[in-house]
N, C-alpha and C positions, 0 to 999 in steps of 0.2 A: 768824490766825497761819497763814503759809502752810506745811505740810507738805512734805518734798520725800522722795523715795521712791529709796533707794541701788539697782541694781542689779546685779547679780554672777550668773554664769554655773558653775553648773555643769553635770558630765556627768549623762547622766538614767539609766544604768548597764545602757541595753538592747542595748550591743555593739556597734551603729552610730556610735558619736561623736557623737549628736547634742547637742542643749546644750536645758536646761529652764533658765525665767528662775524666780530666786530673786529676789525682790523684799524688804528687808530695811529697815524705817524707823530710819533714822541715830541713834545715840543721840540727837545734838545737837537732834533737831526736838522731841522731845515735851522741853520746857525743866526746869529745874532749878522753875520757878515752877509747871508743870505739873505735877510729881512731886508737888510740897509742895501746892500744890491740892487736889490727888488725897487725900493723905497726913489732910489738913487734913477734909476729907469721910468720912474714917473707911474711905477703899477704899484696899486692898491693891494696892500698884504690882508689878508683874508683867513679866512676858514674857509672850505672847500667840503663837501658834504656830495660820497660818489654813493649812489645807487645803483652797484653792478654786480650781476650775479655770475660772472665771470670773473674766478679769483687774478688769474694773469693781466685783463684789462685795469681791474681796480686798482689794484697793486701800481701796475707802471702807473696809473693815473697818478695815483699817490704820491709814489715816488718823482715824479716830473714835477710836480707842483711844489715838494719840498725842497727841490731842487733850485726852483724859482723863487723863495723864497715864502711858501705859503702853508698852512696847515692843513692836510686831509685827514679823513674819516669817512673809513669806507662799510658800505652795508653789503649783504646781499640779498637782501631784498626790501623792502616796502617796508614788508611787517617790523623790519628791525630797527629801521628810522626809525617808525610810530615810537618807536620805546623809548628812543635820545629824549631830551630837549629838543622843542624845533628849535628850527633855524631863526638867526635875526634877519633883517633886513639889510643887513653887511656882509652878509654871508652869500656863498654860491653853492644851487646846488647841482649835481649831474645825475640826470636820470637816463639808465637805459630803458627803451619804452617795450624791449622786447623782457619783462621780468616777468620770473616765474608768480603766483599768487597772487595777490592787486597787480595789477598792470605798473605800467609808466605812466599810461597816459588817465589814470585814478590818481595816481600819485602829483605829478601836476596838477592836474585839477585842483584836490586839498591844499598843495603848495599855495596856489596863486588865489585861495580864499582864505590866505591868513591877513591879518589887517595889517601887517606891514611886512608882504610876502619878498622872498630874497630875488635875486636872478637864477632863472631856471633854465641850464643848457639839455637838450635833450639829444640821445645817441642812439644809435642804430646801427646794425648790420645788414636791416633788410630789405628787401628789392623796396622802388616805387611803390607800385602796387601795394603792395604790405601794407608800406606807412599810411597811402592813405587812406584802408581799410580799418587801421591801428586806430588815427586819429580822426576821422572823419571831419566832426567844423572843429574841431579841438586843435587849434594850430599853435605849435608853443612857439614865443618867441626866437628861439635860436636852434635849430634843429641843425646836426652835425653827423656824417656818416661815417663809419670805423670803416676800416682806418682810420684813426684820429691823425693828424699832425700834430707835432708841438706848436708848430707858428699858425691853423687854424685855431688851436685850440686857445692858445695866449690873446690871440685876437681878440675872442669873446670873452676873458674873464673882466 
């Protein structure tokens, strides 16, 4: 099934006019057959909200998820969530905690101080160390290391 990936412009809100790509997977690709798949497997169809400032990550995130039968929207950075709508409480979101400008682990934090915050997967490429320099007592619920798998990743949505 081939996936196709909408994208839409908006401002990135740092004064300059510059434009961050919002990358958003069409309703129509992840299909009606998709949903009911999903539905049929006993997993919960969703919105899925990726945080990755690696276009190649975000993208396959995207695309696996509409595969699965689920809806992505992908940012590249922090700044460009703040601009959506947040997220419901139905909703999942994936933070890489290595992002340029606010962090990942700022972005959690706000996530998980909204009064009815979503599930929060957090992702990484970097060493031990790193992360728990990153996070220090900030331990997000489900933290996942890239390489991602698809059967790690399904696990926790």
């Amino acid at each position: 099934m081939c996936q196709r990936l909408a994208e839409s412009e908006c401002p990135n809100g740092d004064g300059v006019g510059g434009k961050d790509r919002v990358r958003d997977l069409e309703a129509g690709s992840a299909t009606a057959g998709d949903r009911g798949a999903a539905a049929e497997r006993g997993a919960r169809v969703m919105t899925v909200h990726i945080i990755e400032d690696d276009p190649g990550v975000g993208d396959s995130l995207a695309m696996l998820l509409g595969q699965i039968g689920h809806s992505a929207r992908v940012y590249p950075d922090a700044e460009s969530f703040f601009e959506a709508p947040p997220p419901s409480s139905s909703d999942t979101v994936i933070v890489d905690l290595g992002l340029p400008g606010l962090s990942g682990v700022q972005l959690i934090r706000w996530i998980n101080g909204l009064k009815q915050p979503p599930k929060v997967i957090a992702i990484t490429g970097q060493s031990n160390r790193n992360i728990m320099e990153m996070l220090g007592d900030e331990q997000p619920a489900v933290l996942l290391r890239k390489p991602l798998t698809e059967e790690v990743l399904v696990s926790h949505l």
